[in-house]
C-alpha positions as CSV (number, residue, x, y, z in Angstrom):
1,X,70.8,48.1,49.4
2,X,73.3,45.5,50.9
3,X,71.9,47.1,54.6
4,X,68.7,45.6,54.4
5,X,69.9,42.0,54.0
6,X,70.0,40.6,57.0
7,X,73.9,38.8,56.5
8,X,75.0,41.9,55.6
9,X,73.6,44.1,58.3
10,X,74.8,41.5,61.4
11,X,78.3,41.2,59.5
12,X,78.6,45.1,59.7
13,X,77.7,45.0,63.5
14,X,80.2,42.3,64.1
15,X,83.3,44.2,62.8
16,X,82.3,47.2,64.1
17,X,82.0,45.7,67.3
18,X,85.7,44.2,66.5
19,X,87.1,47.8,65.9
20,X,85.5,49.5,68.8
21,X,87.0,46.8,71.1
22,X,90.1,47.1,69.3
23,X,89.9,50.8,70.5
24,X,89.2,50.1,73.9
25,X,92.2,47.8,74.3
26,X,94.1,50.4,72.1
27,X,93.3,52.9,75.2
28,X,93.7,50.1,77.9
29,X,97.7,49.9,76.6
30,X,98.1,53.4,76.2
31,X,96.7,53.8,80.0
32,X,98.8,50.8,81.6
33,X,101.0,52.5,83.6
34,X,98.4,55.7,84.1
35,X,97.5,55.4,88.4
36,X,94.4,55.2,89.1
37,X,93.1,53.8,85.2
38,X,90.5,50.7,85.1
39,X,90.9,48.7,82.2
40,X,87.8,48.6,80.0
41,X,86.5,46.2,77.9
42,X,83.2,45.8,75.6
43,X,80.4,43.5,76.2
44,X,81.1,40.2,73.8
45,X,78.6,40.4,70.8
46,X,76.8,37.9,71.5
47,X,75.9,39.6,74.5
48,X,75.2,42.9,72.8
49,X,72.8,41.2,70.3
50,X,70.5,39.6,72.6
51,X,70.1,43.2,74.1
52,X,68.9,44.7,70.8
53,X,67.1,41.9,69.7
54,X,64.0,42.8,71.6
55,X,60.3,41.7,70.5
56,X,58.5,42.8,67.5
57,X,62.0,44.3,66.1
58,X,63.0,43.7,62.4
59,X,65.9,42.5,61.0
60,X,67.2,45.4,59.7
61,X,66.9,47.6,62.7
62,X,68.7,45.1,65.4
63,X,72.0,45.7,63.5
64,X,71.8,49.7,63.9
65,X,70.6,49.5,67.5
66,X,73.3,47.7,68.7
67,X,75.8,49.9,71.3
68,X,79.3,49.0,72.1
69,X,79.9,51.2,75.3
70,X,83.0,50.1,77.0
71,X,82.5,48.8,80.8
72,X,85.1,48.3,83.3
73,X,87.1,45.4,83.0
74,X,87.4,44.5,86.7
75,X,90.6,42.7,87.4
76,X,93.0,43.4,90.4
77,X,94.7,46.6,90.7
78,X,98.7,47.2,90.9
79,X,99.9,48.9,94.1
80,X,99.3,52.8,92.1
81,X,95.8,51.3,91.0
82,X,95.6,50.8,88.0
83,X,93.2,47.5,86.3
84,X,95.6,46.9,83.1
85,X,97.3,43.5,82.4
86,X,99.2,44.0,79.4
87,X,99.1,40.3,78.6
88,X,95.0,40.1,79.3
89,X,94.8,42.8,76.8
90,X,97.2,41.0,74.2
91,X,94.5,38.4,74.4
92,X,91.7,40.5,74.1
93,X,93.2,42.5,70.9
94,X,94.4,39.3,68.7
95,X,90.3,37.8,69.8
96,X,89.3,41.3,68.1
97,X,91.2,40.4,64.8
98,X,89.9,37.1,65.0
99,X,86.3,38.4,65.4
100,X,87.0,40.9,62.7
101,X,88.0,38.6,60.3
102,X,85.1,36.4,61.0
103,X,82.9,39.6,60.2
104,X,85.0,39.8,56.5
105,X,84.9,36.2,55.7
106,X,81.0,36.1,56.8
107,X,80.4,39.2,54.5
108,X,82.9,37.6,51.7
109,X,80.6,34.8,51.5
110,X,77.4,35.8,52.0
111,X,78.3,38.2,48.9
112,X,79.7,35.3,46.7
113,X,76.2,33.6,47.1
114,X,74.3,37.3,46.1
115,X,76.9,37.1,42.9
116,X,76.2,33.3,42.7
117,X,72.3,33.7,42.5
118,X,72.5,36.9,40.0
119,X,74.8,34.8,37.5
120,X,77.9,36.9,37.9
């Protein structure tokens, strides 16, 4: 039910886009001293969003097509080649937890005003 509100639907999408860069700079730490790895990272949401939200799409359906895919990071490589900057990704992880508890206070409220309008 919540799924086809609009709120609810984008504030879904945004911490699921939160987790699955979470997971990608989980793996970029695990891989930092792995030669050869290139750091990844996931496209910002914003970015994602505008991709999904093509013409004559509804509401409800730009939420579920949206893809985090991880892409290469860039950045310069060490000496054995590897992409990973421990401090980049310390960044990138506490901007994650940041955008993920945007996506909770978002849903929080937008589910205070459903409760508001029902008189509960």
């Amino acid at each position: 039910m919540f799924d086809q509100i609009e709120i609810f639907g984008l504030a879904q999408a945004r911490a699921r886009h939160a987790a699955a860069r979470q997971a990608v700079v989980a793996t970029n730490i695990a891989n930092a001293d792995t030669p050869g790895y290139r750091a990844q990272d996931i496209a910002s949401f914003e970015d994602v969003f505008a991709r999904a939200n093509r013409p004559g799409a509804r509401p409800g359906e730009i939420a579920g097509a949206m893809q985090f895919r991880p892409e290469d990071a860039g950045g310069p490589a060490s000496p054995n080649g590897n992409t990973v900057s421990l401090e980049t990704e310390m960044l990138r992880s506490v901007e994650a937890q940041r955008a993920h508890s945007r996506a909770l206070t978002v849903y929080q409220s937008a589910l205070t005003v459903l409760r508001t309008s029902l008189g509960r």
